[in-house]
N, C-alpha and C positions, 0 to 999 in steps of 0.2 A: 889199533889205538891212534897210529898216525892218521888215520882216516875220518875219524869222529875229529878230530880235533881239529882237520882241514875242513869238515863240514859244520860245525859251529862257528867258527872264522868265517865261510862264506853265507851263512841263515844271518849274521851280524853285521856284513857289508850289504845284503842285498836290502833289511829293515832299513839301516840308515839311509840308503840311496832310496826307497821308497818313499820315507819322513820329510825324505828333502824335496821330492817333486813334488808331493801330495800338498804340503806348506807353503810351496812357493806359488804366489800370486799369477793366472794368466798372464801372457804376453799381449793376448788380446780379444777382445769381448765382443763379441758381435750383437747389432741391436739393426732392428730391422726396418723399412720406412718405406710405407705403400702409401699414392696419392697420383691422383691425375696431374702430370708432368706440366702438359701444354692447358694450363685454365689459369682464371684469376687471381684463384687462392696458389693454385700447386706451383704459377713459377719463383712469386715473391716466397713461399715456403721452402722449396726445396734448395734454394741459394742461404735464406735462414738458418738454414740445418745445415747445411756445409761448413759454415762462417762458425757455429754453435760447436759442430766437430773439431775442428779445427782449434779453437781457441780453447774448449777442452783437455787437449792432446797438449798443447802448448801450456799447459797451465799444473806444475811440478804437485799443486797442494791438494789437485782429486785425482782419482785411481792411481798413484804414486806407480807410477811407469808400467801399467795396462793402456795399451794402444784401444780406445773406442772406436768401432770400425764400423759404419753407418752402411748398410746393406741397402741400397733403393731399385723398388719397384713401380711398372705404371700402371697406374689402374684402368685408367684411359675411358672413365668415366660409366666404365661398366662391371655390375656386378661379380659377373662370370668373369673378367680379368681380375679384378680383385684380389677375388678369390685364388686363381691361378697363381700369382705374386705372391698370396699370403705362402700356399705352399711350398714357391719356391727360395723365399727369406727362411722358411723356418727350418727348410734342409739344411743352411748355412749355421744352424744350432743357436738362432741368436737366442737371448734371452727376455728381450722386448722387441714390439711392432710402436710405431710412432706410425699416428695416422688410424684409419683413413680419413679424408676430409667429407668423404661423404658419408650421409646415414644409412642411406641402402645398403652400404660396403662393407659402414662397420657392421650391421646386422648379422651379415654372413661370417665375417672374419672373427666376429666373437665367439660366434661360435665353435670355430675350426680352434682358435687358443684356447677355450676352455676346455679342450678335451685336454692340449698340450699342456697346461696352466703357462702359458706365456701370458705375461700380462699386456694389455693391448691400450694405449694412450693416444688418443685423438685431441688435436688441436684446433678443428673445426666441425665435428658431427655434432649439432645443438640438436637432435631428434630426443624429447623426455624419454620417450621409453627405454633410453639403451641403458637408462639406469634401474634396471627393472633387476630384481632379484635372478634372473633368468642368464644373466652377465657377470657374476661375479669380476671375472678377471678387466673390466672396461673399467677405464676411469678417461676422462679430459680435463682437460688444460682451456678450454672455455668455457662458456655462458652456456647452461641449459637452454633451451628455448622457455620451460618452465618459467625463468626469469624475464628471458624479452616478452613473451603475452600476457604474461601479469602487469609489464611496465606500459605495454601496448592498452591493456583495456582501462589501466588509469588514463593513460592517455585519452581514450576514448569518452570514460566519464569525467576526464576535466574538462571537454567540449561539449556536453549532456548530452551526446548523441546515442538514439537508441536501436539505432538498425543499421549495419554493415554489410558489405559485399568480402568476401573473400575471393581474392584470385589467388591460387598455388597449382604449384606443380606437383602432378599425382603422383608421388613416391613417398616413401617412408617420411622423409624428411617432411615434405611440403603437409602429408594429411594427418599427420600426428602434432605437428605445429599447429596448427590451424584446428583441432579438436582440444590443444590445451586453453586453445584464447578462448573458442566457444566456451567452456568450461572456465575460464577467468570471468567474460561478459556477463555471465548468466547470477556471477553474485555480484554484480553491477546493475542489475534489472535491466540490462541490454542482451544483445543478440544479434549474431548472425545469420540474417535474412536468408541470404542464398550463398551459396559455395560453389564458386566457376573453376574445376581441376581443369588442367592443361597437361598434356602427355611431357614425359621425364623429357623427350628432345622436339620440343614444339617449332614450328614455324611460324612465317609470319601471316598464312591462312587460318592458324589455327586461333591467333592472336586475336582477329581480325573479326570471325565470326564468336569467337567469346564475349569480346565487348561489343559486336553491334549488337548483342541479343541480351546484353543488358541493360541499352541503354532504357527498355521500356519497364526497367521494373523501377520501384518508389526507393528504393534508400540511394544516396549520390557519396556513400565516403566508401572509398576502396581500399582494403587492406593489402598489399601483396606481397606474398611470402613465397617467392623462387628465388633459383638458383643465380647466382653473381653474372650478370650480362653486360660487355662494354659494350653494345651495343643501344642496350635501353631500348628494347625493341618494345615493351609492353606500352612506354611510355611516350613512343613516335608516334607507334600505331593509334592512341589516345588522343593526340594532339591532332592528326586527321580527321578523326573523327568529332571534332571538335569536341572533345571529353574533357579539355584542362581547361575549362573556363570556371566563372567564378561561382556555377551550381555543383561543381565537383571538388571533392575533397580524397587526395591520393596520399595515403600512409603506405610508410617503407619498412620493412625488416632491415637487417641490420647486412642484408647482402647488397642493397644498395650504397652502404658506407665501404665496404669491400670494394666494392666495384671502382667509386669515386675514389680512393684512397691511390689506385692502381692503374689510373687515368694519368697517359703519358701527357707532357703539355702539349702537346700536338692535337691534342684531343678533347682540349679543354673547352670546345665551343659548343660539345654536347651536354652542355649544362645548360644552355637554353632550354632543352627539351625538357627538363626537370623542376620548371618553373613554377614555385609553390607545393613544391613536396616537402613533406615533414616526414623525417625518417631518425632508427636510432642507430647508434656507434657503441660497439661496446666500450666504455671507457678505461682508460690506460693514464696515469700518471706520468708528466712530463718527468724526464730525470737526465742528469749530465750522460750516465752510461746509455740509455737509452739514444742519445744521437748520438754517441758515441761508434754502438751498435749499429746502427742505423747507417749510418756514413761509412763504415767499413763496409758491411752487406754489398752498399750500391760500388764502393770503388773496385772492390775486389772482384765480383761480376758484372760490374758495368749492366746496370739494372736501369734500362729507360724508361723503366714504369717508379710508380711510389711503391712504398710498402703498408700493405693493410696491416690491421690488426691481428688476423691472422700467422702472420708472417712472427706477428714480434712472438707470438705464442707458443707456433713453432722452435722458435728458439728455445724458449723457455722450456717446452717439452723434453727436448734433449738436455738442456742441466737438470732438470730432473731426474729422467732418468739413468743420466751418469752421480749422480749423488746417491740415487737408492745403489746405484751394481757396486758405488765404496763403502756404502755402509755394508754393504750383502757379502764381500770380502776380508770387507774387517772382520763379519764372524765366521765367515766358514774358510777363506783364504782358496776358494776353488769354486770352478762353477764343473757341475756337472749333468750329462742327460743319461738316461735311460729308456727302456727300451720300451713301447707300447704293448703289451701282448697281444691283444685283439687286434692291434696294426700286423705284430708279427701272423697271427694267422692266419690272415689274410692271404698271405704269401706273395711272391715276388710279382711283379707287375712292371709293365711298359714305365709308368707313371713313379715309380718306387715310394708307393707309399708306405711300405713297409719298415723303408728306411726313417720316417720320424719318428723323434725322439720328446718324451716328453723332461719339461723341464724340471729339475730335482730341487731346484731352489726355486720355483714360481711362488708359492706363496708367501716364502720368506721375502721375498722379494716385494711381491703386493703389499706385504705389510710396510715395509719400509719408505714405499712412494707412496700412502695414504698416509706416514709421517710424516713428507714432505712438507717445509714451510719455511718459504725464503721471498723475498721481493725481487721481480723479475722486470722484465721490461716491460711486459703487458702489466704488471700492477702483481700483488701478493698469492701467491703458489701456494693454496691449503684447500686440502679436501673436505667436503663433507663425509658426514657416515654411506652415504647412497652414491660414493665417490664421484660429485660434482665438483667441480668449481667452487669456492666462497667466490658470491656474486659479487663482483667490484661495481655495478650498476651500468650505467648507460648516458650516453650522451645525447639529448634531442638537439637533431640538425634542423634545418630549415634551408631550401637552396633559392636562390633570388640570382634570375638575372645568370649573370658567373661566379657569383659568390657564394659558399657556404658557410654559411649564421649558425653559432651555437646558442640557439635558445634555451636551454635549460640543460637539468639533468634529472636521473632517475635511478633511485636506490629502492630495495626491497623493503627499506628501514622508513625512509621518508615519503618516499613517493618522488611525485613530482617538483620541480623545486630550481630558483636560478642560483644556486649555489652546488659546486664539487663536492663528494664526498669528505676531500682531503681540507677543504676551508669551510663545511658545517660542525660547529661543537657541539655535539648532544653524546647523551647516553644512548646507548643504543635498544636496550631494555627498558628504559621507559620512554620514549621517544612515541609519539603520538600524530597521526597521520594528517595533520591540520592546515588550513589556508596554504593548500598547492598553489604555486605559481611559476610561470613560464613568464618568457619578456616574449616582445609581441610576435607575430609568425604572419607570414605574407603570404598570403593563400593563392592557387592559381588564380589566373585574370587580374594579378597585381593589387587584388584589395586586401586592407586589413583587417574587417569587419569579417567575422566568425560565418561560415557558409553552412547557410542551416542545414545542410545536410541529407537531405530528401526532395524529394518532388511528388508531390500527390497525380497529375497526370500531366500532359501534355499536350498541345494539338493533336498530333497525331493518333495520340488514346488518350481523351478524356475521360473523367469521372466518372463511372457508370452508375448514377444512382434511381432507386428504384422508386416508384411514388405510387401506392393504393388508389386503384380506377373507384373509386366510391360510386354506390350507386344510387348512397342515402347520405343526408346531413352532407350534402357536397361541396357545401361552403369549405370545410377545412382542407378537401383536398382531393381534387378527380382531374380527366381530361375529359374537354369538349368534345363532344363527339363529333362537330364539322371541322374543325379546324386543327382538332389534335393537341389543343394549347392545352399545358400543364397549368393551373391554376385552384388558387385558393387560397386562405388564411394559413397554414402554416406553410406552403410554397412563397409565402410573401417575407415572413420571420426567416427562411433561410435563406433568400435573395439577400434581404438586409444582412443578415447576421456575416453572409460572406464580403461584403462590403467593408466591414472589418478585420480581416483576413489579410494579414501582412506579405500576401504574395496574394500569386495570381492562381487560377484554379480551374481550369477548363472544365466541363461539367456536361453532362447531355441527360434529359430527363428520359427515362422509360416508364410506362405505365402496364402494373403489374395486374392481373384480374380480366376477368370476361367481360365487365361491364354490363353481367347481369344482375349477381350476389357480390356484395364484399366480397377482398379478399380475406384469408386467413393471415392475417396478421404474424402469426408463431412463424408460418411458412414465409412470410415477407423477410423475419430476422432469419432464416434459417438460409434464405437465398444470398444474405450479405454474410454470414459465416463459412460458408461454399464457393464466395468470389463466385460465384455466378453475377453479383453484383457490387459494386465498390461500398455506396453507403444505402441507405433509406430514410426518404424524408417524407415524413406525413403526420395524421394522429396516432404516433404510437406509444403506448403506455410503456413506460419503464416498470416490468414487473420480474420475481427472479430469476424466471426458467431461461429470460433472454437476457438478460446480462450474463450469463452464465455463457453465453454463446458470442456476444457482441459488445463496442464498445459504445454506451451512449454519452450523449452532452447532456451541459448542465439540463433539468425542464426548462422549457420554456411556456409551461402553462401547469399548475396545479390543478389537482384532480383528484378522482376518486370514485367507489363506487356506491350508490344512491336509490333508493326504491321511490318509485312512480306508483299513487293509485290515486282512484278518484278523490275528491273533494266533495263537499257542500257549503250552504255560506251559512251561519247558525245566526246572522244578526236579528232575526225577524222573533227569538226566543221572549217570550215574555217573564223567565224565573232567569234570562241570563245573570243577572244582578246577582244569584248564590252561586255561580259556578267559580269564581275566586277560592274558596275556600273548600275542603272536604268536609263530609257531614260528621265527623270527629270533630273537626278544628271550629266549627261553627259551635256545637255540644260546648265546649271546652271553655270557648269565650263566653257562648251566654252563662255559664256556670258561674267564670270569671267573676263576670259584673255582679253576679247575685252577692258573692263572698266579699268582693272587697265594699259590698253595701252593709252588709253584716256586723264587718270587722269593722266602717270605720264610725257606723251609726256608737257601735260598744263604746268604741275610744272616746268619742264626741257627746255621747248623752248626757254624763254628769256635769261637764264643762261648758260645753254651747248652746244655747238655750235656745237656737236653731232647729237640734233635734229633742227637742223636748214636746211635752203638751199630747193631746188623748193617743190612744194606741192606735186610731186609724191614720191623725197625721202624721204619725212619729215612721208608720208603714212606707205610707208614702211618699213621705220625706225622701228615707232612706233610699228607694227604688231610683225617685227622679233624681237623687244627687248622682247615684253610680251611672245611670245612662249617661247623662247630662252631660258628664268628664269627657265625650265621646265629643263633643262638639266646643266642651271648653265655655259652656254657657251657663252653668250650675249657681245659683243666686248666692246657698249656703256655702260659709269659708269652715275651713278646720283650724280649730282653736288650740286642740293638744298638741305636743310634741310628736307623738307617736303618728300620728294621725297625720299628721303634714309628712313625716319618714315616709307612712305608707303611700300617702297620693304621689309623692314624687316617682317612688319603684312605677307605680299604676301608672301615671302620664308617658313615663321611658316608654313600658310598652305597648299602649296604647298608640303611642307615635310607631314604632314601628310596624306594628298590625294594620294599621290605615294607611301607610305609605303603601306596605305589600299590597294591597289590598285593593287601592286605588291603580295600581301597575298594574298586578293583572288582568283586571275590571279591561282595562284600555287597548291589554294585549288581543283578550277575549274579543272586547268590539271590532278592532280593526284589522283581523286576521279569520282566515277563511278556514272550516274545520273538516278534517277527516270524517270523513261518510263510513272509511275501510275499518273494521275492527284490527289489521295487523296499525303494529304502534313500532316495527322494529322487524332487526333481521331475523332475530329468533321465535317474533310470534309468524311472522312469514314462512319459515321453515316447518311450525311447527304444524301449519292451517291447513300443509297438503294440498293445499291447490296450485295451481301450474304459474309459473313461471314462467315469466316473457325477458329475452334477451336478443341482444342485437347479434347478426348476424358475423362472424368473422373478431367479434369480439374477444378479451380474454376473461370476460365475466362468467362463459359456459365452464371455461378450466378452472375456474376461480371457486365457480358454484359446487360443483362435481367433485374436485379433487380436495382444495382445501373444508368444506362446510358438507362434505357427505347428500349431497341435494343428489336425489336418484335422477337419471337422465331422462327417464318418463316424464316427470314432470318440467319439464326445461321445452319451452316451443320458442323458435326460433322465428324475430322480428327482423325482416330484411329492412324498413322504411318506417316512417312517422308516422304515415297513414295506416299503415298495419300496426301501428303502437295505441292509435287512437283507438280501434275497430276491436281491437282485444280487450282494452279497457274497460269500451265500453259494454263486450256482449260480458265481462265479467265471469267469476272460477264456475259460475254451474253453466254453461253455452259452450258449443266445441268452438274451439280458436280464440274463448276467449280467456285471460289468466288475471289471476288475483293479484298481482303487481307486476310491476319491471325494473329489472336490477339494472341500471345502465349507468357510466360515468356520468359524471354530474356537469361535462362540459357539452356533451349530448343531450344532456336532460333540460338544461336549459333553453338550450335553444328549439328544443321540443315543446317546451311549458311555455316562451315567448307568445306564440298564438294562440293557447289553448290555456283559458284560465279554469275548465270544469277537473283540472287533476293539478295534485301535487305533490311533492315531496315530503318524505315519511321521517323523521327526525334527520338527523346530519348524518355525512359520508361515514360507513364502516369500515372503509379501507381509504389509505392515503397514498397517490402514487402521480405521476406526472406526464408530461409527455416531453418526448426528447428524439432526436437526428439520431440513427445508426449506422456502428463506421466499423470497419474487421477491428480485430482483436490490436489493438497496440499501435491501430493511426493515430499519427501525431493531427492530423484535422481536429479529431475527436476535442483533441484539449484547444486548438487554437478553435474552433468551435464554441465551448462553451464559453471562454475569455468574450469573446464577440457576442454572444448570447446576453449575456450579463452587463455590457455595456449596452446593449438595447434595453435594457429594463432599468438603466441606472439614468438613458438618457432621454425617458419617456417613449422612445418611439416603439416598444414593444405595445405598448398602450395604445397608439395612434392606429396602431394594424388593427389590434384587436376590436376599438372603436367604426373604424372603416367597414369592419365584415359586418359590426354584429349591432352596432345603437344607431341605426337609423331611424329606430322607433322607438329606439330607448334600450340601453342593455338587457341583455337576460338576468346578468347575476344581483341587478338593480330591482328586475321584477318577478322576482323568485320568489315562491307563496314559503312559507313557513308552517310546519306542521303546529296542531294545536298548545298552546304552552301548558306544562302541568300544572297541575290542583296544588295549591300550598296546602299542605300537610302539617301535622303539629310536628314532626319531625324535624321541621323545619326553626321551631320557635322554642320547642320544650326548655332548652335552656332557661328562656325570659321568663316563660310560667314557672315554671320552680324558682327564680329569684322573687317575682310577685308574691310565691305564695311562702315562700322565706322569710320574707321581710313581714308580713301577715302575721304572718303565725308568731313571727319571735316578739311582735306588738303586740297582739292579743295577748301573749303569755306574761310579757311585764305588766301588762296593764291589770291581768288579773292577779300576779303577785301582790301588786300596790295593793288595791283592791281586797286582799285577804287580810295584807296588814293593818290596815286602817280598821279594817272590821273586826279582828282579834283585839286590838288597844280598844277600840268601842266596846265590846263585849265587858272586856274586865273593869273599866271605869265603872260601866252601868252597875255591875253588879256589887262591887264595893260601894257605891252613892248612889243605890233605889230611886231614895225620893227626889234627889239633886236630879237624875236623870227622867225622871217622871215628869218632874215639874219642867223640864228643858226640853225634852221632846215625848212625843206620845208613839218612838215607832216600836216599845213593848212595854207592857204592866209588870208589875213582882210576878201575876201569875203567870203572864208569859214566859218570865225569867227563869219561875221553876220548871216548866213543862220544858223549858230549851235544852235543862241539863240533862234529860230521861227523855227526851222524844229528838233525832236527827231530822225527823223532816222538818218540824221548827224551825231548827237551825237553817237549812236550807234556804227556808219560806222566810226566814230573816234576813237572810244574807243577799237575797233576789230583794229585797226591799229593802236593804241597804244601797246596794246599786242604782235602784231609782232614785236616790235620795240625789241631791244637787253635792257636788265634793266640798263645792264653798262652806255648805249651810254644816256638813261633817267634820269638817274643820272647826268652825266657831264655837262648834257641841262639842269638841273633845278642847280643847285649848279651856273653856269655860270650867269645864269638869275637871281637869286637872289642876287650876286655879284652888277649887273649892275643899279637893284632897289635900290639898300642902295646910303644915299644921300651923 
């Protein structure tokens, strides 16, 4: 019994003695802190993190008397140490890594903590990827780079420049940076031209031949994205080379603010060598504790250098993660590890990897520093969800001389801008990206004027452009074959057109072709899309397969494609006088004239006594009045109402049938007529006979592919004389073809000397000629600008004059195909209102007409003898035979109309008189 009762007593002392340790808070926490010792970030950093310990430790109101105990390892700027340090902190059981400052490092080291769940806090790896679902346990305390190349390529389009150079350093950091700006440029409609990597530890040979092997390519703004150098060796070796002058434009990442920031005064004179660089600063708000901070750091370790950005972040990193390990105590009151199993089966090893432990509170813990949210001395400590940074923006520098200029700033929110986050007021949600501005920026070689950014060639490698050896129509553009000189009408339009060209443009002609055949044109654009050659300047049509491939300028001559066949001259016709009209339209009119003779003799007989008197001249009357109208010479007037309504309709159109008519007539005389039965591309097509094209042309692709023309029929004209010769032997003779489809700026000057052919109605396609430049040269546009000032200041005219009216233009004595036949198609409207207007007069006139004739009737027939003795135009027995016989009445009625209306009048007015009682 004694026994039991001594062993409940002690199962009761050993519980509470267990309650008490398990409860009781660590004495002290271990957090562990890898970084290159001897570098620009790791000595201002690791003296930050001292001072950040320390003040900590000394500060009663976090981890309430847990000792923070800052584990540090060197990395010494290599991966494989790294690593080594990471394993050797994490023996130490800490429960966070701070650091590393590089990307490479941290790639590895995340890895090795995710197995642990130690969470891992970097104060300088800006590599985007490390925020990749692949890292849970990473978070940092800076600026993604995600942020700096989105602020880098507004950068880049508030300058409009569209082509860059990147220089970086091939490692994680450098080539994942530099793929996220490609990837910003690209919804810029810019781009990085070319990408110069440089090895993780380069020298100054390596420097050396990277940039002299740039200097021959076209874009002059350099991006560079390495590692912090107080040396500025990228930027020495540039200055040798004469590379900082005022056709270069050098951008900085943000490790050239690292670098400057860390720049002892002794060393201040190597800011000459950074003469007009624009570069960004992650920005930090000014605050009391921050030089507070800042002035401790240096006293305390007597730091001859500045402190970057870096450094303050650093700090900040470790009050972070001493606020998540009190929040992570306040709920568990113990930090515990355990055992890896698959570490343990491993089994015992040199290396004791068996002995790590993974952390038991890691995730508690992650959650608590992705709560994180305090203002530090780098600026405001809150995570995204992809545990980033909130981007506090950026600072654009500018350095002059020894001085560096904050020209502006740059937020995710605003963009570019000469105002701080902390002194712009907006909403941040609706805030809108509008009128960016910088103050102004001093470009290398001391100017302030914006450096265009590119160079199209140089002495030493000019222009390479290509020019068509023509072997035909050479005016527009071949070389001599004694002297080699490139010459001709659009060789002249681009000499001028560069004259306008606000820089300079060294150039050297090449001529492309055998100088037997044309060349292939397709193949000319396909040599400047292959840099085989720079641009191409000659007759080239702008048509789509090669825009698809190159970039052209404005035209500079309108164009198009046009059918060539023989001619005749038809003036010697003696019925030419009917071909105005079609034999319809001719029908229609003489019908015309008969009708409105008809209608207005009806209207006019009772009333004008003009048309009165025997039935042959009352005939002829009628006939010569309706010619008559035609010349406006007709003796007889019209007296009725009606009758003047209808001659006015009848003159309208009259006037417009003899103007048409007269116009044609004149076209007919003075223009020469198609002999060819084709009238067009489709009766061409349809005719089957062979088709003639110029050699090198894009009218065979044109024929063939777009319009179904089998290749059989398609013969190939190398020259004019072989234009003429087909012509003339015509579609039944071999070699000769039933037209020729060629642009219409070829054609004329084809038809200049040869007036027995011409031109088969107007151009069926529209297209121009225009300078070919690669894909996205900026020439291309200042090109067309120049282009278009030649045509605005006449002298594209003068050229064109110069080649081609020395005997008078072509496009001045260009035949015109036959003009068409007026057609009633053309009029039908006017004859339907002619014969409207007709017809609604004849029908009132014979309403009137029926009335008068009804009131007659019944008069007569109530007062016989009254009407007998008044007129004789029927007897009583007429009278009966009217009411039982219709033709009577008819035969009456037709002889009421002859009657005069006056003398009808007097007879009913009298009669009615005679009825009142």
């Amino acid at each position: 019994m004694k026994f039991l009762v001594f062993f409940h007593v002690w199962l009761l002392v050993f519980v509470l003695c267990s309650s008490f340790v398990f409860c009781r808070r660590p004495a002290v926490v271990n957090i562990g802190a890898i970084f290159t010792f001897n570098s620009v970030i790791g000595r201002a950093s690791k003296s930050a993190m001292e001072v950040a310990t320390s003040d900590i430790n000394s500060d009663s109101s976090i981890l309430s008397g847990t000792e923070l105990k800052l584990v540090m390892k060197d990395a010494n700027c290599s991966v494989f140490m790294g690593s080594v340090g990471a394993f050797q902190v994490l023996e130490k059981e800490v429960v966070a890594i701070v650091g590393p400052q590089s990307s490479a490092i941290a790639h590895m080291i995340s890895v090795i903590t995710n197995g642990l769940q130690v969470p891992l806090i970097s104060y300088a790896a800006t590599d985007p990827t490390l925020s990749a679902l692949q890292f849970p346990f990473f978070l940092r305390t800076t600026q993604s780079d995600s942020y700096q190349m989105a602020a880098m390529a507004d950068l880049i389009d508030f300058y409009e420049w569209k082509e860059v150079i990147a220089v970086f350093v091939d490692d994680d950091y450098g080539r994942n940076g530099i793929s996220t700006l490609d990837d910003e440029l690209k919804k810029k409609m810019s781009q990085i031209s070319y990408k110069l990597p440089l090895p993780a530890q380069f020298n100054l040979n390596d420097i050396v031949n990277l940039l002299n092997n740039s200097k021959s390519l076209g874009p002059r703004v350099y991006v560079v994205h390495v590692n912090p150098d107080p040396q500025f060796r990228i930027f020495s070796i540039a200055r040798k080379l004469q590379m900082m002058t005022s056709d270069y434009v050098w951008l900085a990442t943000d490790w050239l603010c690292a670098t400057l920031d860390s720049l002892s005064p002794m060393n201040q004179s190597l800011l000459r060598t950074l003469e007009g660089i624009v570069g960004f600063c992650q920005h930090s708000p000014q605050s009391d504790r921050k030089k507070e901070v800042s002035k401790k750091i240096q006293q305390k370790v007597d730091l001859s250098f500045g402190l970057n950005t870096y450094a303050l972040q650093a700090y900040d990193t470790v009050w972070a993660v001493a606020n998540a390990i009190d929040k992570l105590l306040d709920a568990t009151n113990n930090i515990t590890f355990s055992s890896n199993n698959k570490l343990r089966d491993l089994g015992s090893t040199e290396i004791q990897i068996d002995q790590l432990k993974v952390f038991d509170g890691g995730k508690l813990l992650l959650k608590q520093l992705m709560d994180t949210n305090f203002t530090g001395l780098s600026g405001r400590i809150h995570f995204t969800p992809d545990r980033n940074l909130v981007s506090g923006g950026y600072d654009v520098i500018n350095v002059h001389q020894t001085d560096i200029h904050k020209v502006g700033y740059w937020t995710n929110y605003s963009g570019l801008s000469t105002l701080s986050s902390e002194a712009q007021n907006w909403d941040k949600n609706n805030y809108s990206r509008v009128n960016q501005t910088l103050d102004s920026v001093i470009w290398p070689g001391g100017k302030r004027e914006k450096p265009r950014g590119w160079v199209i060639a140089n002495d030493e490698k000019p222009l390479r452009i290509g020019v068509p050896k023509r072997t035909s129509f050479i005016e527009f553009a071949t070389e001599s074959r004694g002297s080699h000189q490139i010459k001709g009408y659009c060789i002249d339009v681009f000499l001028e057109a560069l004259k306008f060209v606000p820089y300079d443009v060294p150039y050297s002609f090449k001529a492309i072709g055998d100088g037997r055949l044309n060349p292939s044109y397709d193949e000319l654009v396909k040599m400047v899309a292959d840099n085989v050659i720079d641009a191409a300047v000659g007759d080239i049509a702008i048509v789509t397969n090669r825009t698809k491939l190159v970039d052209f300028t404005q035209p500079y001559v309108a164009t198009g494609l046009v059918i060539v066949a023989p001619i005749s001259n038809s003036k010697s016709s003696a019925w030419v006088f009917l071909k105005p009209f079609t034999l319809e339209m001719w029908c229609v009119t003489a019908a015309s004239f008969v009708v409105i003779a008809v209608v207005i003799w009806v209207l006019e007989h009772r009333v004008n006594k003009d048309f009165r008197g025997p039935p042959k001249k009352q005939l002829v009357t009628m006939l010569l009045f309706s010619f008559s109208t035609l010349f406006k010479t007709n003796q007889e007037d019209t007296v009725s109402p009606l009758g003047r309504m209808v001659m006015v309709v009848w003159l309208f159109l009259l006037m417009v049938i003899t103007s048409s008519y007269t116009a044609s007539l004149t076209s007919i005389l003075t223009v020469q007529q198609l002999s060819s039965p084709i009238t067009g591309i489709d009766s061409l097509i349809a005719s089957n006979g062979p088709i003639g094209f110029q050699v090198g042309s894009f009218a065979y692709g044109y024929l063939t592919d777009s319009l179904n023309v089998p290749r059989s029929r398609l013969v190939s004209l190398a020259n004019p004389e072989e234009y003429e010769r087909a012509l003339r032997l015509g579609p039944n003779h071999r070699g000769g073809v039933a037209a020729i489809v060629d642009e219409l700026t070829y054609v004329e000057l084809f038809l200049s000397k040869r007036t027995e052919f011409g031109i088969i109605g107007q151009p069926f396609t529209k297209s121009g000629w225009g300078f070919a430049f690669q894909r996205d040269s900026p020439l291309a546009i200042d090109m067309s600008t120049a282009i278009l000032k030649l045509a605005e200041n006449g002298k594209l005219q003068e050229i064109n004059e110069h080649w081609f009216c020395k005997m008078g233009c072509p496009g001045e004595r260009r035949k015109s195909s036959v003009p068409n036949q007026l057609h009633l198609s053309s009029f039908w409207g006017l004859y339907i209102l002619c014969g409207t207007s007709a017809l609604t007069a004849f029908v009132v006139f014979l309403i009137r007409v029926i009335i008068q004739f009804v009131r007659y009737k019944r008069n007569t027939m109530i007062n016989p003898l009254s009407s007998s003795s008044s007129s004789s135009l029927s007897s009583p027995k007429s009278l009966v035979l009217s009411s039982t016989c219709s033709s009577q009445v008819i035969y009456d009625f037709f002889n009421f109309i002859n009657k005069k209306e006056e003398a009808i009048k007097r007879t009913l007015t009298r009669t009615e008189n005679e009825n009142q009682p």
